[in-house]
C-alpha positions as CSV (number, residue, x, y, z in Angstrom):
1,X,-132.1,-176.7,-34.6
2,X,-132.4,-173.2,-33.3
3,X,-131.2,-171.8,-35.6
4,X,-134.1,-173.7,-38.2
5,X,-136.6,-172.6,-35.9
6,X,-135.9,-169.0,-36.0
7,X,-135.5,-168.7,-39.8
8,X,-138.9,-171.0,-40.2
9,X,-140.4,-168.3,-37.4
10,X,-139.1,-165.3,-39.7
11,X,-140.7,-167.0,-43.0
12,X,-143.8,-167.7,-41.0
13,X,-144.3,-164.3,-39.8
14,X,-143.9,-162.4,-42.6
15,X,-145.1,-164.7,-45.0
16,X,-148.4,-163.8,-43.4
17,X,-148.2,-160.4,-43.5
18,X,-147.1,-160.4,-47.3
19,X,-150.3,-162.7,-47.9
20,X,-152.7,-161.1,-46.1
21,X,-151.5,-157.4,-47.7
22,X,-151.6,-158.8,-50.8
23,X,-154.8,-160.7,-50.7
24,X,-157.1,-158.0,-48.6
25,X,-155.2,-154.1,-49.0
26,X,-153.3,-154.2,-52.3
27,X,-155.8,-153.4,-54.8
28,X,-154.3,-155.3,-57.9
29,X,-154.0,-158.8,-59.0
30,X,-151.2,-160.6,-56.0
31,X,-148.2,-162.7,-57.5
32,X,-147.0,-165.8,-56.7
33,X,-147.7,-169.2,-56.9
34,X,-147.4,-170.4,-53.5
35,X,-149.0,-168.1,-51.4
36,X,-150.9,-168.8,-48.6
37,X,-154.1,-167.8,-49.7
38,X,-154.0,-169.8,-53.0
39,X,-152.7,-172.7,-51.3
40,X,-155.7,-172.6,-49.3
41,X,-158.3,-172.5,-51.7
42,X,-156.7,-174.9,-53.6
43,X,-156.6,-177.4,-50.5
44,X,-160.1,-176.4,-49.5
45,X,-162.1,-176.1,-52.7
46,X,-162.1,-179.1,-54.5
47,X,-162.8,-181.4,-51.4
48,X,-165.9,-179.1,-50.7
49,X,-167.0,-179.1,-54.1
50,X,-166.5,-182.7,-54.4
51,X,-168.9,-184.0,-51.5
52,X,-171.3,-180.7,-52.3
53,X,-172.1,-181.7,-55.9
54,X,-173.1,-185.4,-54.5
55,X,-176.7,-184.2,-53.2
56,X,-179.9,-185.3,-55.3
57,X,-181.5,-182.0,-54.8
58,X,-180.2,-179.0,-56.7
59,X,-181.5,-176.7,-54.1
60,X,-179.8,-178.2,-51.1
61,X,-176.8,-178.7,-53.5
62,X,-176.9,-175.0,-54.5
63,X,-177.0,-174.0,-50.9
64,X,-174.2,-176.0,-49.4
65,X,-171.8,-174.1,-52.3
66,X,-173.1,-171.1,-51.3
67,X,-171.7,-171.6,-47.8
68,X,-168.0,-171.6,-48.8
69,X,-167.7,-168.7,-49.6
70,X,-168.2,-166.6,-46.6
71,X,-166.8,-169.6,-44.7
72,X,-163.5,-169.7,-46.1
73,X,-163.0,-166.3,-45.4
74,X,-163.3,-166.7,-41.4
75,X,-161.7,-169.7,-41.8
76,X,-158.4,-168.1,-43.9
77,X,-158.5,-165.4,-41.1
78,X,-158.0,-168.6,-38.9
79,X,-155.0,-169.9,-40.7
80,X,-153.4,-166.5,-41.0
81,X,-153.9,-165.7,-37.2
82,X,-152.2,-169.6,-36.6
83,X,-149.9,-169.2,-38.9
84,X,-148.3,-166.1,-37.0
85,X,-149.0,-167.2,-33.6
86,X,-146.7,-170.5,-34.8
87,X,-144.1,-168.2,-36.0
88,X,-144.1,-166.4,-33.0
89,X,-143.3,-169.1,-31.3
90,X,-140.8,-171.1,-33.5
91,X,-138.7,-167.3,-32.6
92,X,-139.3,-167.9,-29.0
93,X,-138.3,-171.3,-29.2
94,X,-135.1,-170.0,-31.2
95,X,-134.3,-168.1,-27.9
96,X,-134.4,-171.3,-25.8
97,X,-137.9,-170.6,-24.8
98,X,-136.7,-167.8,-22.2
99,X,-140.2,-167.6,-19.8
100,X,-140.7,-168.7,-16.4
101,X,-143.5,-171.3,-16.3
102,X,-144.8,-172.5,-13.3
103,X,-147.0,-175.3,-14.3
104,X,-144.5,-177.0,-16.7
105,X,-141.0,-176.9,-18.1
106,X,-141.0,-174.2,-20.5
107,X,-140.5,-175.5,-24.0
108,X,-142.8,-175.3,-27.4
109,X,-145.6,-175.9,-25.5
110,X,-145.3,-173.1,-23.5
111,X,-143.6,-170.7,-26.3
112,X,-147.0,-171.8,-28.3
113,X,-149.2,-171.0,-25.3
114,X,-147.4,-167.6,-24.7
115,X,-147.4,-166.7,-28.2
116,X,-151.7,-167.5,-28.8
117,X,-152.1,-165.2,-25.6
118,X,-149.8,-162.5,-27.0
119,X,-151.4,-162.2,-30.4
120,X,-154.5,-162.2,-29.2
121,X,-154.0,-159.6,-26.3
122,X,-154.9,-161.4,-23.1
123,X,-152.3,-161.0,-21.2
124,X,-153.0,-163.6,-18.9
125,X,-149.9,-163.2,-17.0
126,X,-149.2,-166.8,-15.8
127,X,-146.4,-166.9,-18.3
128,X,-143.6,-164.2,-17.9
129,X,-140.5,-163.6,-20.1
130,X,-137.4,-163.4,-18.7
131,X,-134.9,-161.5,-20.5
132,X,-135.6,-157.9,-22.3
133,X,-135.0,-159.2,-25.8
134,X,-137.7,-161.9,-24.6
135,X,-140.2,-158.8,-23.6
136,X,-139.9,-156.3,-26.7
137,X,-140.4,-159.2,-28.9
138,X,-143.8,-159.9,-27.2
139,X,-144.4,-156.1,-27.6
140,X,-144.1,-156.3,-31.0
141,X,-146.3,-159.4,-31.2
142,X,-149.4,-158.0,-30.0
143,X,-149.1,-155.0,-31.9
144,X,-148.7,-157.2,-34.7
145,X,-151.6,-159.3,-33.8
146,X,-153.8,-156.3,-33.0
147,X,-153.1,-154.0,-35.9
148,X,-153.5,-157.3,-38.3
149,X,-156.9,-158.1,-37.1
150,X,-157.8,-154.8,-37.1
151,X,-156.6,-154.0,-40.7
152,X,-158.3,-157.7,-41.8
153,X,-161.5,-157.3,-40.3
154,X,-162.1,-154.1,-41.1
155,X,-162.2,-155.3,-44.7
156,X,-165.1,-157.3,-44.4
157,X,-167.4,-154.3,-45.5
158,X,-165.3,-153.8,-48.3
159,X,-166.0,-157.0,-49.6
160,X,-169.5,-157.7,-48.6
161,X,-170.3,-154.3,-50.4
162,X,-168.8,-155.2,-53.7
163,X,-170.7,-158.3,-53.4
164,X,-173.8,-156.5,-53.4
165,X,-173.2,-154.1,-56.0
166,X,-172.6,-157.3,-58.5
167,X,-176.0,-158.7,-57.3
168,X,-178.1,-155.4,-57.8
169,X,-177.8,-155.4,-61.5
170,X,-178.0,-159.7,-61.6
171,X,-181.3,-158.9,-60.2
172,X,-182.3,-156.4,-62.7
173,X,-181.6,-158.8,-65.1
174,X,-184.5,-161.2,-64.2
175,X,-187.1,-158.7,-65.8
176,X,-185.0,-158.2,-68.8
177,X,-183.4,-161.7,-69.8
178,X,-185.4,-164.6,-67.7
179,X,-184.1,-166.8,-65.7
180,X,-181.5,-167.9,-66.2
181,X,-180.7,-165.1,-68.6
182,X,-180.4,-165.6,-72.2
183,X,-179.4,-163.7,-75.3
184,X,-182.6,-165.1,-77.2
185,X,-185.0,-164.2,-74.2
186,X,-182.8,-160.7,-74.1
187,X,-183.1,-159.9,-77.6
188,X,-187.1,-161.2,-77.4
189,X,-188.0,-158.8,-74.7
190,X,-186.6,-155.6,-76.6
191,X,-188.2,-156.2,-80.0
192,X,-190.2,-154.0,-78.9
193,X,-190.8,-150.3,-81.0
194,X,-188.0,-148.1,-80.1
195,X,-186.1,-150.8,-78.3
196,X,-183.1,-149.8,-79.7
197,X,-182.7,-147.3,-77.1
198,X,-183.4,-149.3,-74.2
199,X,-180.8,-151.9,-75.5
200,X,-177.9,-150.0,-75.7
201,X,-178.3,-148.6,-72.5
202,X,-179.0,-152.0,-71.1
203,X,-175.7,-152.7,-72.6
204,X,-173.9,-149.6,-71.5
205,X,-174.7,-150.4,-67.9
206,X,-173.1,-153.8,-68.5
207,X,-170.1,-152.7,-69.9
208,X,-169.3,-151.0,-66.6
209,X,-170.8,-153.6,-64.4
210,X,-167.9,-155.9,-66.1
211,X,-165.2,-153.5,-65.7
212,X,-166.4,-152.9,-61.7
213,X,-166.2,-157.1,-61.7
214,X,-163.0,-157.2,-63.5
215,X,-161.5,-154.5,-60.5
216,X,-163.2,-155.8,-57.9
217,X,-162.4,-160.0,-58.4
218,X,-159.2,-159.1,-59.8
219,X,-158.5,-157.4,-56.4
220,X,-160.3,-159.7,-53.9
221,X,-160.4,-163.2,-56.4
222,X,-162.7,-164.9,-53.0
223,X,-165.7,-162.9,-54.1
224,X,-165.8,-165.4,-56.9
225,X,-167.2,-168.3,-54.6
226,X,-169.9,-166.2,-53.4
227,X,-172.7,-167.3,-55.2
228,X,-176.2,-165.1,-55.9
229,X,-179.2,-165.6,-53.8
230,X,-181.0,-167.7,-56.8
231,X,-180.5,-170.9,-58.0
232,X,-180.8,-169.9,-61.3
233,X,-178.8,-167.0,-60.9
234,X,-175.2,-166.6,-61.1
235,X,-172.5,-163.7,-61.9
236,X,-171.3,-165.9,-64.6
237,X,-174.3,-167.2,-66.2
238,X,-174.8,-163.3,-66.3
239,X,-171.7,-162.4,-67.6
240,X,-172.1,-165.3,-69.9
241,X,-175.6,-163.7,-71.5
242,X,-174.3,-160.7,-72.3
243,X,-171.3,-161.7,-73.9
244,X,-173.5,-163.8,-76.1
245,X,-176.2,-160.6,-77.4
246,X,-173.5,-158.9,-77.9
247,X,-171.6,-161.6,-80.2
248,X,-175.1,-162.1,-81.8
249,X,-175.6,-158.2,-82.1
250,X,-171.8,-157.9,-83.4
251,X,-172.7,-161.1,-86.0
252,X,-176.2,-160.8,-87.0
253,X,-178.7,-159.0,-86.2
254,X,-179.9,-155.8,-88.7
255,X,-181.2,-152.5,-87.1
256,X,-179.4,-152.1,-83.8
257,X,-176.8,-149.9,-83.1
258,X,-173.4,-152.2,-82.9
259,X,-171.0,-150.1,-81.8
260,X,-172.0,-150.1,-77.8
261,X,-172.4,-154.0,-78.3
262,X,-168.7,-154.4,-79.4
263,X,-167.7,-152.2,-76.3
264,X,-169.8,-154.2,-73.8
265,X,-168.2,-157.3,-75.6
266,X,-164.9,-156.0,-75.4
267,X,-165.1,-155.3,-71.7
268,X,-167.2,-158.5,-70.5
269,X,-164.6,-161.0,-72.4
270,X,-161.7,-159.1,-70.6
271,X,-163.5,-160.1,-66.9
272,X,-164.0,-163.5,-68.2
273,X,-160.4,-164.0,-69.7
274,X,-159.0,-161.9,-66.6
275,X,-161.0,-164.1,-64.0
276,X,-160.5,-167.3,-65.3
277,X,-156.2,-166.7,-65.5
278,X,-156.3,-165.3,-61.8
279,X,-158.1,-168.9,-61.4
280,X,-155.3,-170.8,-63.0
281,X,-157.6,-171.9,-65.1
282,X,-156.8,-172.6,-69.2
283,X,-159.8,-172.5,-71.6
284,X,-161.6,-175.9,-72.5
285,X,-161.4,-176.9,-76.1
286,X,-163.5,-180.0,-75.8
287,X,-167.1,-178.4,-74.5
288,X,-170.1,-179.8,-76.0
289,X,-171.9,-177.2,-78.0
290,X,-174.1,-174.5,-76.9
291,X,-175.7,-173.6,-80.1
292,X,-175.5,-176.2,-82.9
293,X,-177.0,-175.5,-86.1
294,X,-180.4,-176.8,-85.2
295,X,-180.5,-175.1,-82.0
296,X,-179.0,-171.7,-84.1
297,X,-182.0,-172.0,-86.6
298,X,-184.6,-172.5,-83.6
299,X,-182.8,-168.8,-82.6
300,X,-183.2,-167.4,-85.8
301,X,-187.0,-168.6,-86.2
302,X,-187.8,-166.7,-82.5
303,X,-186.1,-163.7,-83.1
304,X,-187.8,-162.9,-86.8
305,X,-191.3,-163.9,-85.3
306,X,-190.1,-161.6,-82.4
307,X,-189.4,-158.6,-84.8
308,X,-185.5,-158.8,-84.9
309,X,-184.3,-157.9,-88.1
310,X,-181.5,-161.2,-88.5
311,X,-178.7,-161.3,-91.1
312,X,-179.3,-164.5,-93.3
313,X,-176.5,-164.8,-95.6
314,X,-174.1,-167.5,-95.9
315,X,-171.4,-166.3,-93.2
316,X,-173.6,-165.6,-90.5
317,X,-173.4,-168.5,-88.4
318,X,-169.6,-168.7,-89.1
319,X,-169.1,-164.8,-87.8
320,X,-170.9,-165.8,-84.7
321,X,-168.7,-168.9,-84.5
322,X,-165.8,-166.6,-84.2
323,X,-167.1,-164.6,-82.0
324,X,-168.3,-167.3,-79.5
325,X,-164.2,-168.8,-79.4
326,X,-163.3,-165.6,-78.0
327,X,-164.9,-166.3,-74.7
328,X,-166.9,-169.7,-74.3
329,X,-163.8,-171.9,-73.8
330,X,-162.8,-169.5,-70.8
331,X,-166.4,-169.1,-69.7
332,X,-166.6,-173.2,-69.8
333,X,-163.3,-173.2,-67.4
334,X,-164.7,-170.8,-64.7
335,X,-168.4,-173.3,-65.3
336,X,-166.5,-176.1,-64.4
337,X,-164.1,-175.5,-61.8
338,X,-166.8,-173.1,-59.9
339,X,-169.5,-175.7,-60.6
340,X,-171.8,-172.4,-61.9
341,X,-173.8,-173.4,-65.4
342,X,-173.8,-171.6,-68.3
343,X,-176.9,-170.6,-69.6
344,X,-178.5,-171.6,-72.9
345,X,-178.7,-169.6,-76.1
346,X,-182.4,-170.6,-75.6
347,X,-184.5,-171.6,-72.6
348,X,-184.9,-175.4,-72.4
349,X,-188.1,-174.9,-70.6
350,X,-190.3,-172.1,-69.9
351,X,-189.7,-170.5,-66.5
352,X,-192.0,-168.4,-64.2
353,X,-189.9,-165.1,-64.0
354,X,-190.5,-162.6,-61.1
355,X,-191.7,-160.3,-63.2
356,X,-194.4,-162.1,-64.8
357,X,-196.9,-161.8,-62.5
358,X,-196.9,-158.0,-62.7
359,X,-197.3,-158.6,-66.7
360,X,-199.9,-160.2,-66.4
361,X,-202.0,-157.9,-64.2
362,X,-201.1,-155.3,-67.4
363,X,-202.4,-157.7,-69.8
364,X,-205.0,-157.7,-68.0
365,X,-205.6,-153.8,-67.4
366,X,-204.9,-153.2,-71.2
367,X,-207.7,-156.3,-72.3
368,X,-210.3,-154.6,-69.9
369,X,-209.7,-150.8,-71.3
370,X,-210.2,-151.8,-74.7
371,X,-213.6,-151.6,-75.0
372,X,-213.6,-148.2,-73.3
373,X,-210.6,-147.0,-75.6
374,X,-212.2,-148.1,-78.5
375,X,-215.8,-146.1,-77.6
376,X,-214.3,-142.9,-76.5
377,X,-212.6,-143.2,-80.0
378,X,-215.9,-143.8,-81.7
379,X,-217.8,-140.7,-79.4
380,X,-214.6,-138.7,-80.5
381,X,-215.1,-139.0,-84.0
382,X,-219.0,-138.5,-84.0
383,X,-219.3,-134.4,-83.2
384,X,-216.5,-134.1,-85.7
385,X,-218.9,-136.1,-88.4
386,X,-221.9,-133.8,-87.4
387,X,-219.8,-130.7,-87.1
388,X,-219.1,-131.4,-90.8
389,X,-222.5,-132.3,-91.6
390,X,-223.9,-129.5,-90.2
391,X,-221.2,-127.0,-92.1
392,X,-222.4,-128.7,-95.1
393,X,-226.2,-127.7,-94.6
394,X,-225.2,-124.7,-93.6
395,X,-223.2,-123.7,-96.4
């Protein structure tokens, strides 16, 4: 038996450390399927999401996911920090429990009690060891314990600032794709003349805010339960928008340069694929379809009375088709397990996007200096006209 206690006191100890290394410091993807960390999300996760996705309202519903996030982190620093203190004490126990207790027989009890005061550094004193072996042990315990919380804590930043880097440019993408963002909306509000520009470097910027995600979730997979601000914003429904202009740039559309769009593609489908394997997730094959040929022809009308020159020859729809199995069944997975929804080729419904009301007050600016532009234009022409006249006479 004591000798089951110390090796179970070993595995617990070190198991932890392993974890947390692998899961906070090591800044690549961590290996193996029964760690603690994945254990626990696994445990964790579907219960929350189960009673969560039970509200009416989509606000409230919204909110309580967003929660889990941020909570399971405190709370994984809770089962790490019980974790060792157990294993701490299964070795104690191994020693025959070698303390002098004066308010009980020692025992687990007490090894459990000496071992939560030890990792934590109180130092309470009530509980003293009694043989040297006994002592350095507890030593080493809380320098464990302090240099672990230390090290884990100190990591919060690290992960609260990645999280905001990903939001900043989610953000941007309000002005630029609605909300939620779509490829038609996208490609609608740079039909504009000399769009071309503004597009690719709209899509150069995403190509390296997916490699940044790819690093950053690939390192620290947790940061993919915390959700945006929004309700109708999400990191996927994002990443999910750009991978489809792009596919629709790659497939047809005439007059934009292609070449960024297949490196933004190329980049965003690795974070997708990437994501949803460190997930455990396998792509779904049986997802209704987000553009059927009706809904692909409503596309096509908005982006020619938008300006968007669109390939119409027979193979269009099926390059696009190709294009869209290289990432929708994985982007479905990540959907359904994270309980984030894609976005639509097209809006179902016309919403009011931040920057509206700021395009409106330009509308309005532009309507009102019209009459003035167009008689400074007329009094601009009329010297010319009698300067002309007058040369005419003249000569």
């Amino acid at each position: 038996m004591r000798v089951i206690a110390l090796i179970a006191g070993v595995v617990f100890v070190f198991g932890v450390l392993l974890d947390a290394f692998q899961t906070i410091i090591l800044p690549r993807r961590a290996s193996g399927r029964f760690r603690l960390t994945r254990l626990f999300y696994i445990v964790t996760w579907n219960p929350w999401a189960f009673v969560i996705k039970r509200l009416a309202d989509p606000r409230r519903r919204e909110s309580a996911l967003s929660y889990y996030g941020p909570l399971s982190l405190i709370f994984l620093l809770v089962v790490w920090a019980g974790a060792m203190v157990v294993g701490f004490a299964f070795i104690f126990y191994s020693l025959g429990s070698p303390f002098a207790d004066a308010s009980q027989r020692p025992g687990l009890r007490s090894d459990l009690y000496v071992s939560g005061t030890t990792i934590f550094t109180l130092g309470l004193g009530d509980v003293t060891p009694r043989s040297p072996i006994t002592r350095e042990l507890i030593i080493l315990e809380a320098g464990t314990g302090f240099g672990f919380l230390a090290v884990v804590m100190g990591y919060f930043p690290v992960l609260y600032g990645a999280f905001s880097r990903r939001e900043v440019s989610i953000s941007l993408l309000d002005a630029r794709a609605g909300s939620p963002p779509t490829a038609a909306e996208l490609m609608r509000r740079h039909s504009y003349e000399g769009a071309e520009q503004a597009l690719s470097l709209l899509l150069v910027e995403w190509e390296r805010w997916s490699a940044e995600l790819l690093e950053s979730h690939i390192s620290y997979p947790l940061l993919c339960y915390f959700r945006s601000q929004h309700t109708n914003q999400s990191w996927l429904s994002a990443l999910t928008s750009i991978l489809d202009t792009s596919a629709l740039l790659i497939a047809g559309v005439q007059g934009h340069e292609a070449r960024q769009a297949q490196l933004t593609f190329a980049m965003a489908r690795h974070a997708v694929v990437d994501l949803a394997q460190i997930l455990s997730l396998t792509p779904v094959t049986d997802a209704p379809d987000r553009l059927p040929d009706a809904r692909y022809e409503q596309l096509y009308k908005m982006l020619c009375q938008s300006g968007v020159s669109v390939c119409r020859d027979d193979k269009s729809i099926e390059r696009l088709c190709e294009m869209r199995a290289l990432y929708e069944g994985y982007a479905e997975a990540l959907s359904r397990y994270l309980y984030m929804p894609l976005p639509p080729w097209i809006a179902e419904q016309p919403h009011k996007d931040n920057w509206l009301a700021v395009s409106k007050l330009r509308a309005r600016t532009e309507a009102a200096n019209a009459p003035a532009a167009k008689a400074t234009a007329a009094q601009a022409e009329q010297p010319t006209i009698a300067t002309l006249v007058d040369d005419h006479h003249d000569f």
